[in-house]
BAKEMAR-595547 format. One line per field, with one value per residue: residue number from 1; residue in three letters; chain; x, y, z of N, C-alpha, C in turn. Coordinates in pm, whole numbers, plus 50000, padded with zeros to 5 digits. Example, Ala and Ser with C-alpha at 12.3 -4.5 7.8 and 13.67 -1.06 7.14 Angstrom:
2
nr (1/2) .
rest (ALA/SER) .
kette (A/A) .
npx (51319/51285) .
npy (49431/49775) .
npz (50780/50708) .
capx (51230/51367) .
capy (49550/49894) .
capz (50780/50714) .
cpx (51320/51290) .
cpy (49670/50003) .
cpz (50780/50787) .
***
This chain:
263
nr (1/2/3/4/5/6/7/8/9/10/11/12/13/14/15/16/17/18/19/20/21/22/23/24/25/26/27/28/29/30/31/32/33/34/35/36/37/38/39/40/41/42/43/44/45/46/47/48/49/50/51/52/53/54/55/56/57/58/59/60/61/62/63/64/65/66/67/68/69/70/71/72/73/74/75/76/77/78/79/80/81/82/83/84/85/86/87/88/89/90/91/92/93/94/95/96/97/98/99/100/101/102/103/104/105/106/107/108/109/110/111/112/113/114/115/116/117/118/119/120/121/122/123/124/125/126/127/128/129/130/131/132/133/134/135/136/137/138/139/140/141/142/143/144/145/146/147/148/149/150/151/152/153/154/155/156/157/158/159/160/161/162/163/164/165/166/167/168/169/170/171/172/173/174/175/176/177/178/179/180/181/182/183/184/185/186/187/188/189/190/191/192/193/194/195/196/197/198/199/200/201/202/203/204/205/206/207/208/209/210/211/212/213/214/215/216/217/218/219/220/221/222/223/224/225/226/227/228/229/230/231/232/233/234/235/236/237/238/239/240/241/242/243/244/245/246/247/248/249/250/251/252/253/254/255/256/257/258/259/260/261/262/263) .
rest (UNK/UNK/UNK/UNK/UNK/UNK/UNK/UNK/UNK/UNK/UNK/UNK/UNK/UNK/UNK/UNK/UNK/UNK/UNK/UNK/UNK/UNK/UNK/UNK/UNK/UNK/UNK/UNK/UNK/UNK/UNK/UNK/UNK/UNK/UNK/UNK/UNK/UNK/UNK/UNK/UNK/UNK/UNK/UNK/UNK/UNK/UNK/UNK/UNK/UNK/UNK/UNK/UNK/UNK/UNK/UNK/UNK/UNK/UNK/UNK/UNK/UNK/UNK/UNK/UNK/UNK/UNK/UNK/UNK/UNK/UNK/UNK/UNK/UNK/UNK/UNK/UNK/UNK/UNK/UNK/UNK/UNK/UNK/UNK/UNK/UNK/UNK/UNK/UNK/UNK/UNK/UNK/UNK/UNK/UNK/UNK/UNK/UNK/UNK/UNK/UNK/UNK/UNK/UNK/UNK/UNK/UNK/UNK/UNK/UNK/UNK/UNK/UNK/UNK/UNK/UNK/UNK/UNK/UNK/UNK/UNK/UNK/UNK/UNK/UNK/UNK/UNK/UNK/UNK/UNK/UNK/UNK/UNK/UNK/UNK/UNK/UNK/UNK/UNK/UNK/UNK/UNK/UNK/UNK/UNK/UNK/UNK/UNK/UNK/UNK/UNK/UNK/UNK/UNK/UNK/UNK/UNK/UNK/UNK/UNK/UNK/UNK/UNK/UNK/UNK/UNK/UNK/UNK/UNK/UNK/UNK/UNK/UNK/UNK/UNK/UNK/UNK/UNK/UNK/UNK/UNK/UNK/UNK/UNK/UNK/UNK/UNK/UNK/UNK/UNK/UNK/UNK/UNK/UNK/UNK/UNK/UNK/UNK/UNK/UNK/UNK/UNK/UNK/UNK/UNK/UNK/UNK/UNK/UNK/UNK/UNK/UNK/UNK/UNK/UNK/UNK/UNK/UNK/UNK/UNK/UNK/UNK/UNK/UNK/UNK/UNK/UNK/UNK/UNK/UNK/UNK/UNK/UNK/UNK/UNK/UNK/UNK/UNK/UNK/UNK/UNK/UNK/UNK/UNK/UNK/UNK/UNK/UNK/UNK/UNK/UNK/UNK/UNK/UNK/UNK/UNK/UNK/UNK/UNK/UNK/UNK/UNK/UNK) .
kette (A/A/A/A/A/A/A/A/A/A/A/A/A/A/A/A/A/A/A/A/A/A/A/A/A/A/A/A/A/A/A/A/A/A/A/A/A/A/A/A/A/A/A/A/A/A/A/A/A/A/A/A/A/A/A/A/A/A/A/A/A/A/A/A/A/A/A/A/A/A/A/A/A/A/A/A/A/A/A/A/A/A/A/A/A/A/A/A/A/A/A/A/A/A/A/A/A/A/A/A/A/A/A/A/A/A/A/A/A/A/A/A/A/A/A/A/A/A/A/A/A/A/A/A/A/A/A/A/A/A/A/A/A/A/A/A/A/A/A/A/A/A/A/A/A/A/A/A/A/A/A/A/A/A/A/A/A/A/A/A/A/A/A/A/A/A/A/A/A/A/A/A/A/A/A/A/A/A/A/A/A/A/A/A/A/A/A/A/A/A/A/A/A/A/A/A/A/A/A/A/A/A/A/A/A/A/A/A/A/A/A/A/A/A/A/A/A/A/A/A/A/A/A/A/A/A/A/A/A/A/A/A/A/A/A/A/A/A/A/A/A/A/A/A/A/A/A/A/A/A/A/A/A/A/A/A/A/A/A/A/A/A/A) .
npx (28066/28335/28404/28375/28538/28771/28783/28798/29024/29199/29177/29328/29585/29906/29914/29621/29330/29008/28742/28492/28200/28110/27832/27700/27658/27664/27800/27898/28014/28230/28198/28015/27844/27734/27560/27645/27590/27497/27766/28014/28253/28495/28505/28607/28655/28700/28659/28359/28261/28344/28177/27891/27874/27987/27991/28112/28319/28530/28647/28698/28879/29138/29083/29138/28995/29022/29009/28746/28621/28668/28545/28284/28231/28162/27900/27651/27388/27296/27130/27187/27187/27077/27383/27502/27737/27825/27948/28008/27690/27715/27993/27953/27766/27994/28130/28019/27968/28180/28416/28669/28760/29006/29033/29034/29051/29229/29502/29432/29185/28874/28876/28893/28727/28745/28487/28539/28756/28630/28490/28651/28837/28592/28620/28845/28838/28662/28735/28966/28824/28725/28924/29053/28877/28728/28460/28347/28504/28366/28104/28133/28202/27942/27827/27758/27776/28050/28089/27774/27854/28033/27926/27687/27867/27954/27734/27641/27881/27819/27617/27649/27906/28089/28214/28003/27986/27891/27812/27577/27456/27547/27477/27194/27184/27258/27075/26822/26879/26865/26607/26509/26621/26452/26208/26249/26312/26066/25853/25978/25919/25648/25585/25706/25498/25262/25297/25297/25017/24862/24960/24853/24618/24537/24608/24364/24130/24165/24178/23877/23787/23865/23700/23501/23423/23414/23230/22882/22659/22386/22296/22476/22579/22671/22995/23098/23109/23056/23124/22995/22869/22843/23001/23174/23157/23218/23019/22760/22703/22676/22451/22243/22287/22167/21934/21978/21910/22056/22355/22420/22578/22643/22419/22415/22301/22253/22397/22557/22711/22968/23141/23344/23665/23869/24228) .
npy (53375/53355/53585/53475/53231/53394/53486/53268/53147/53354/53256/53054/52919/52839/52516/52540/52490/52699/52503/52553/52481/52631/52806/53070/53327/53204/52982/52669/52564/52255/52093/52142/52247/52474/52772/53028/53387/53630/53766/54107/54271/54304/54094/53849/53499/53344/53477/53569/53315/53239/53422/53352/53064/52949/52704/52589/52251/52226/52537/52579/52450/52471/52755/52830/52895/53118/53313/53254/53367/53656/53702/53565/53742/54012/53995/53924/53867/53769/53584/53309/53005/52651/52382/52067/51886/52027/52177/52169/52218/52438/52569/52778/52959/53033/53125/53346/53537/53576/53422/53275/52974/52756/52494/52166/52274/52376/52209/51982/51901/51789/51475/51556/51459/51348/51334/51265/51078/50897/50758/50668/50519/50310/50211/50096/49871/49697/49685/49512/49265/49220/49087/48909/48730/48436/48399/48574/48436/48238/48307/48404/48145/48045/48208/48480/48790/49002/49298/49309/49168/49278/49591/49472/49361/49643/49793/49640/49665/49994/49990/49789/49817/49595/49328/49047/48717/48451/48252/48240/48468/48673/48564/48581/48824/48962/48850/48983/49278/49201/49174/49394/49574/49453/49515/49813/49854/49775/49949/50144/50112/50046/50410/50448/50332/50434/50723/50672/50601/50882/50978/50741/50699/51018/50927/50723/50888/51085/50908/50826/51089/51121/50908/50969/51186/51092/50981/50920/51209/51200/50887/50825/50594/50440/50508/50852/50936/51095/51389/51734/51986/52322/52336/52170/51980/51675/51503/51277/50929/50688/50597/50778/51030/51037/51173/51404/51728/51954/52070/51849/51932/52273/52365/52445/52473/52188/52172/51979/51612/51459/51136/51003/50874/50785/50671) .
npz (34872/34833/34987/35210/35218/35221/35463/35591/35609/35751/35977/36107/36294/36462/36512/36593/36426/36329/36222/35965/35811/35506/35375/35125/35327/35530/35801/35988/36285/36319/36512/36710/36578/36555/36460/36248/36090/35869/35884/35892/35727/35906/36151/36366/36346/36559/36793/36729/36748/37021/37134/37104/37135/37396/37497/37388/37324/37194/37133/37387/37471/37237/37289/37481/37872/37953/37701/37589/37852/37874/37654/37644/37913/37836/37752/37907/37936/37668/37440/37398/37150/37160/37147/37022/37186/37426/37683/38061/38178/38394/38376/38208/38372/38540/38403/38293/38510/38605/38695/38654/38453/38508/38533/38353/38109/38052/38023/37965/37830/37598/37401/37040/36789/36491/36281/36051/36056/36159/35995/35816/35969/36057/35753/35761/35942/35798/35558/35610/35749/35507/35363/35565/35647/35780/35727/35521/35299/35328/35245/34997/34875/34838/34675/34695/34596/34648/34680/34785/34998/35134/35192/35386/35589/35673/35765/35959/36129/36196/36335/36547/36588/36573/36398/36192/36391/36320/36024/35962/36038/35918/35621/35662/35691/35485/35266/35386/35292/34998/34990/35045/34863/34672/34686/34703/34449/34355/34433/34296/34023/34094/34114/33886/33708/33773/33685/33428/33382/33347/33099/32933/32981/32861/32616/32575/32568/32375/32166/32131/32109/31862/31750/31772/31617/31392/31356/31211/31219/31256/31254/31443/31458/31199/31043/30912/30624/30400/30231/30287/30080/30035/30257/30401/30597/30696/30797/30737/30696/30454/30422/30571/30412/30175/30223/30338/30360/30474/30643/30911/31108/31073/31001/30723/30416/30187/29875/29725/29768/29833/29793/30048/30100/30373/30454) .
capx (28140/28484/28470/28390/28676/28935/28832/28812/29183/29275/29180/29429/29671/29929/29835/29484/29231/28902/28670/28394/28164/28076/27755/27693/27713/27631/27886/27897/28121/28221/28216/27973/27735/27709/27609/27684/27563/27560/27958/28066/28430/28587/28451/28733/28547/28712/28590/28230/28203/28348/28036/27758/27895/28121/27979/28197/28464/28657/28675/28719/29030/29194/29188/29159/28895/29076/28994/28626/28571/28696/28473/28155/28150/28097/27769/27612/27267/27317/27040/27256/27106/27127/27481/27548/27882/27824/28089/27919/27654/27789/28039/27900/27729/28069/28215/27949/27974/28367/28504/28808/28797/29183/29086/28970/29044/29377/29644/29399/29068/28857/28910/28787/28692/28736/28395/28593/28859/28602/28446/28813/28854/28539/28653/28996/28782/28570/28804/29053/28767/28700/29069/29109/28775/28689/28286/28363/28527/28253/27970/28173/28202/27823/27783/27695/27858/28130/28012/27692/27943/28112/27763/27636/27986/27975/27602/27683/27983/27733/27459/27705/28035/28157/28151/27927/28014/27841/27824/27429/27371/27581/27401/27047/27190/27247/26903/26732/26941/26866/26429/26512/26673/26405/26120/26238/26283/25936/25793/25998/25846/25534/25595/25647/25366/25170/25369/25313/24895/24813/24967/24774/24484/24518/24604/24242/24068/24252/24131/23736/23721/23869/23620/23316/23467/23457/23120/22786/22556/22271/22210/22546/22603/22774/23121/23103/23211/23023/23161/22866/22921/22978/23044/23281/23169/23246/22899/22665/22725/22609/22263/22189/22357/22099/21812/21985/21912/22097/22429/22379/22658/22646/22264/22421/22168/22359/22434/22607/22725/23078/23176/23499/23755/23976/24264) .
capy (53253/53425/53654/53368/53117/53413/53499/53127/53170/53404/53168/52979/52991/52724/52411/52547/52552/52676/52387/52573/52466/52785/52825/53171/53387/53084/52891/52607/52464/52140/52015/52204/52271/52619/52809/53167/53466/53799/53849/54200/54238/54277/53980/53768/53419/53258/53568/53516/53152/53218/53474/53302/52962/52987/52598/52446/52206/52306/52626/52585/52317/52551/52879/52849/52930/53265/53362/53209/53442/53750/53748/53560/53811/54154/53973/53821/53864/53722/53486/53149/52908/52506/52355/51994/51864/52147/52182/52133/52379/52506/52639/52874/53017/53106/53226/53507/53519/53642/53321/53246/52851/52716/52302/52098/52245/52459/52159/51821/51909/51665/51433/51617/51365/51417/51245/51164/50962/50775/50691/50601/50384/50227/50162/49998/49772/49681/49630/49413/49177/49171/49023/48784/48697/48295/48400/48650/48340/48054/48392/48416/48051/48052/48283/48616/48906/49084/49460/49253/49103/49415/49625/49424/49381/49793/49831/49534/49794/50089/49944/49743/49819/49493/49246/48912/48605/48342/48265/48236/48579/48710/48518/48634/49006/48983/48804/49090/49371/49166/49157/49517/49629/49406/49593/49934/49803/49757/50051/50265/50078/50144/50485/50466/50317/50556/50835/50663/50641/51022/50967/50624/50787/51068/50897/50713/51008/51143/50776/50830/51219/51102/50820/51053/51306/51042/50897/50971/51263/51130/50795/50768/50457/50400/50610/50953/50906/51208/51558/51853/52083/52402/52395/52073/51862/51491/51489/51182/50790/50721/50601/50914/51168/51048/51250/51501/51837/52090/51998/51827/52013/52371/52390/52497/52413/52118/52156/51900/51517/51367/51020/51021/50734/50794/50532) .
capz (34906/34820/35091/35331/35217/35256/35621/35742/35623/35844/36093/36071/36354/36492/36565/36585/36312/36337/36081/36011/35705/35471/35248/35136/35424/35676/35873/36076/36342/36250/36603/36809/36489/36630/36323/36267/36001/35889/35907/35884/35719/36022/36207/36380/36334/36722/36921/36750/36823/37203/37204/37107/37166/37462/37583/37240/37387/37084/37144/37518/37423/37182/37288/37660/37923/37967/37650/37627/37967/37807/37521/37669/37995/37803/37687/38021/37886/37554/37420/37308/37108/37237/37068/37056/37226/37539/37788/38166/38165/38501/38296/38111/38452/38556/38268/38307/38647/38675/38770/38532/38491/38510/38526/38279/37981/38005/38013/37875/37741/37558/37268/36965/36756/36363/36189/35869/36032/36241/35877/35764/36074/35991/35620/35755/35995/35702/35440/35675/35750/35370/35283/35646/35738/35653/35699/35372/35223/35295/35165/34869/34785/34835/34522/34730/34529/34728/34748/34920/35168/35205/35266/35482/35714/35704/35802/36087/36227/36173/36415/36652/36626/36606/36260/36182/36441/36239/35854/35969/36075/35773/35516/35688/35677/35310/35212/35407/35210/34905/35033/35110/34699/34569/34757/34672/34305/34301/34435/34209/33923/34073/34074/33747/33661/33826/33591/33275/33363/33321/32945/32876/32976/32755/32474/32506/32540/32198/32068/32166/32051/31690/31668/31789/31491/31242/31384/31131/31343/31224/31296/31542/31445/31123/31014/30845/30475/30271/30254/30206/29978/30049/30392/30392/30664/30663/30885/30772/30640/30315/30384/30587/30341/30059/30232/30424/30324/30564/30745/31055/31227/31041/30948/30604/30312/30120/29730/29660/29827/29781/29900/30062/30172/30519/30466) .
cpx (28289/28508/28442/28491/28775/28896/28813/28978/29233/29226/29274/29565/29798/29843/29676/29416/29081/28844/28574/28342/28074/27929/27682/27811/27734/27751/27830/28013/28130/28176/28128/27835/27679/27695/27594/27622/27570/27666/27912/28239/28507/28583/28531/28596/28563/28633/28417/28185/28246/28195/27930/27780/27994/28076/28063/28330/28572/28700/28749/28861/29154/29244/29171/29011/28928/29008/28852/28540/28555/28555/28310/28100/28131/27969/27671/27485/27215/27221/27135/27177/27189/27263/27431/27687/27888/27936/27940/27838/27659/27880/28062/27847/27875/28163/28139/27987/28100/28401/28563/28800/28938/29183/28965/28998/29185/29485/29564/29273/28957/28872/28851/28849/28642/28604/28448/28687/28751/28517/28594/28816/28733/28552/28743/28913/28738/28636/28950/28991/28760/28839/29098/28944/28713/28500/28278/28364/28424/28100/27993/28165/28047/27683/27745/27801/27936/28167/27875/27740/27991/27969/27710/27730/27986/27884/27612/27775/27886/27658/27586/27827/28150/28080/28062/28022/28002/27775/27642/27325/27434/27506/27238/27061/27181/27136/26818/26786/26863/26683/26434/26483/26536/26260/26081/26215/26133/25838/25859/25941/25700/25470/25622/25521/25279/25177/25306/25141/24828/24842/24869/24669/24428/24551/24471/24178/24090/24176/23980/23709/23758/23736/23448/23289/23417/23295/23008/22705/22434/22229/22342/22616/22766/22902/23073/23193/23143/23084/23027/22924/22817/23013/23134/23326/23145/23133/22804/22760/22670/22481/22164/22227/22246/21995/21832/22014/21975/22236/22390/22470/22660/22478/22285/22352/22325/22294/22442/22686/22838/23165/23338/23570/23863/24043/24375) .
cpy (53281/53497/53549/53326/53271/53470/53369/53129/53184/53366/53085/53040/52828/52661/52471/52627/52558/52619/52479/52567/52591/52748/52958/53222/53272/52990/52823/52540/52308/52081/52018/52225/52393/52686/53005/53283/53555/53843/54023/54177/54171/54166/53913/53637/53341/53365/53548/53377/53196/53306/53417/53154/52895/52784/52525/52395/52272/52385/52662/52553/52424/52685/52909/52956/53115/53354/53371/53357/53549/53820/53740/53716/53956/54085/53851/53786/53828/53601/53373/53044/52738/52475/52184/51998/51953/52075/52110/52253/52518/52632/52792/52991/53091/53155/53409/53575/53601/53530/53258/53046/52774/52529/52263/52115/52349/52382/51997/51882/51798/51642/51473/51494/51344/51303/51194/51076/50879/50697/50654/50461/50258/50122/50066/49888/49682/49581/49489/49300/49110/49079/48941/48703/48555/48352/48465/48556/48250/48193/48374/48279/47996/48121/48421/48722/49014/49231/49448/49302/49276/49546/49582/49424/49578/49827/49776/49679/49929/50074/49896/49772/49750/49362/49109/48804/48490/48359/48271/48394/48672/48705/48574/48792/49070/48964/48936/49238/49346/49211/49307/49619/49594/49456/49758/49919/49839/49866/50153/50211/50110/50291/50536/50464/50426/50707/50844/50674/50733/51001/50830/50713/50923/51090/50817/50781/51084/51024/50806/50964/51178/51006/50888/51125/51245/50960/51024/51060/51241/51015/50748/50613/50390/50522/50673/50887/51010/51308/51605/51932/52201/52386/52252/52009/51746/51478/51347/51023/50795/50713/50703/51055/51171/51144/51365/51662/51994/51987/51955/51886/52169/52411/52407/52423/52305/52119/52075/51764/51461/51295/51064/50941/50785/50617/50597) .
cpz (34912/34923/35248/35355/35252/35419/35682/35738/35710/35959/36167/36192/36412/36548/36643/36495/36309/36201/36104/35825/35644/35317/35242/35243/35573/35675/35985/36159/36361/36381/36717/36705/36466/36489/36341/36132/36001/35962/35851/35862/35835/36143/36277/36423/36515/36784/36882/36766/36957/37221/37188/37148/37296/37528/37462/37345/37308/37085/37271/37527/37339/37185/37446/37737/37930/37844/37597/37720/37934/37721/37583/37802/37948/37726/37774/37924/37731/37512/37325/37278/37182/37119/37128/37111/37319/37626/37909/38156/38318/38482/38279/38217/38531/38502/38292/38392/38684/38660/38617/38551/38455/38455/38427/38106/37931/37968/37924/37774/37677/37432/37210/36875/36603/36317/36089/35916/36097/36077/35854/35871/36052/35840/35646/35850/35803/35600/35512/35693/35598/35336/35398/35696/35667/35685/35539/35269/35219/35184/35034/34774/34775/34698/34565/34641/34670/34751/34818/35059/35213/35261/35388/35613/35765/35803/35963/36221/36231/36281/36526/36677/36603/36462/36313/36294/36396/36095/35892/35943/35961/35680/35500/35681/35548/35230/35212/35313/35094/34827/34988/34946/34642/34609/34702/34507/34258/34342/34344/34060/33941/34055/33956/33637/33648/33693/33458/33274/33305/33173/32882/32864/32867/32635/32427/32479/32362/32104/32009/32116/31885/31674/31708/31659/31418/31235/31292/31258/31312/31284/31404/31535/31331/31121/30910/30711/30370/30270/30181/30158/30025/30175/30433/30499/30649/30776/30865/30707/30501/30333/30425/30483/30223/30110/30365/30338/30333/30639/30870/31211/31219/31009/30808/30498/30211/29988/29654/29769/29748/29850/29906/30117/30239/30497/30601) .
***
């Protein structure tokens, strides 16, 4: 991981920084997804994204088709995996090809498009509705709890884009959230349940082998209360122990009979 973080470093050039997310040896480009492995020291991380990835806008945007061309055409025959965010895949056919491409991405390029601010931008939507919005206010004086309201306004921008219109379809967004908590609630209790069974269960089992133990083998019926002498099983009841001659669990010839009280 150490020798990763210090060559994304030396990535690092003006105003352009290759993002590329590091676990182990594996990287990914933040923008293109393009992922990369088995570095060798010497590695320069832009020239192996232009080779295996030469369709990344990002790359295209940043360090110019010129340099893209360079790298991708000493490797026409190069098996590239699919990227999201691809250039045109035209492209890429004349990158191999020879043909130097000059338009499109030497003087504009396209908007690269950071994922964390568009979550930020979402948050400032979000939270601006929360402090001007009278639907927030009539939810609130309604009794809904206001990390609800705020949930539900997020989820709303999440799916459409665009917040609640009517305190109606608000109020019905929150209920269903509410259906939603109180749903999962209950299957993770049943999953508990489920958990705690296997132990019920073999704590009756444990119940039913003590009371077989303690049960007379003789007539099955009543509870063991003699000990035999010598061999010192608690084997019959009393009314079977008067005329039992031999243990009923050891065969051992019995001596001697002594009552015994289990409190």
């Amino acid at each position: 991981m150490d020798r990763c973080l210090k060559r994304l470093k030396s990535v690092n050039e003006p105003n352009q920084i290759l993002i590329l997310f590091c676990v182990r040896d594996r990287v990914k480009c933040w923008y293109c997804n393009g992922g990369l492995q088995n570095w060798e020291r010497d590695d320069d991380p832009w020239q192996e994204h232009a080779k295996w990835f030469p369709l990344c806008e990002f790359v295209l945007q940043q360090k110019g088709p010129d340099y893209v061309h360079g790298i991708a055409f000493r490797f026409p025959n190069l098996r590239r995996p699919t990227i999201r965010n691809p250039a045109n895949p035209n492209q890429l056919r004349n990158i191999q090809s020879g043909q130097i491409l000059r338009n499109g991405h030497r003087n504009g390029g396209p908007e690269i498009i950071d994922p964390r601010e568009e979550i930020r931008s979402l948050e400032r939507k979000v939270d601006g509705e929360m402090s001007s919005s009278e639907l927030v206010e009539q939810a609130k004086l309604m009794g809904f709890d206001e990390r609800t309201i705020k949930t539900a306004l997020k989820r709303k921008y999440e799916t459409t884009g665009y917040g609640f219109s009517r305190l109606e379809n608000l109020v019905e967004s929150i209920l269903a959230m509410e259906e939603e908590s109180a749903s999962n609630r209950s299957e993770e209790e049943g999953l508990a349940t489920k958990k705690a069974t296997p132990s019920i269960a073999s704590g009756l089992q444990e119940i039913r082998r003590l009371q077989e133990e303690r049960t007379c083998k003789v007539c099955g019926n009543e509870q063991a209360s003699v000990v035999l002498i010598p061999c010192g099983h608690i084997a019959c009841c009393i009314g079977c122990a008067e005329n039992a001659s031999t243990c009923p669990i050891c065969r051992l010839r019995v001596r001697q009979k002594v009552r015994s009280f289990i409190v």
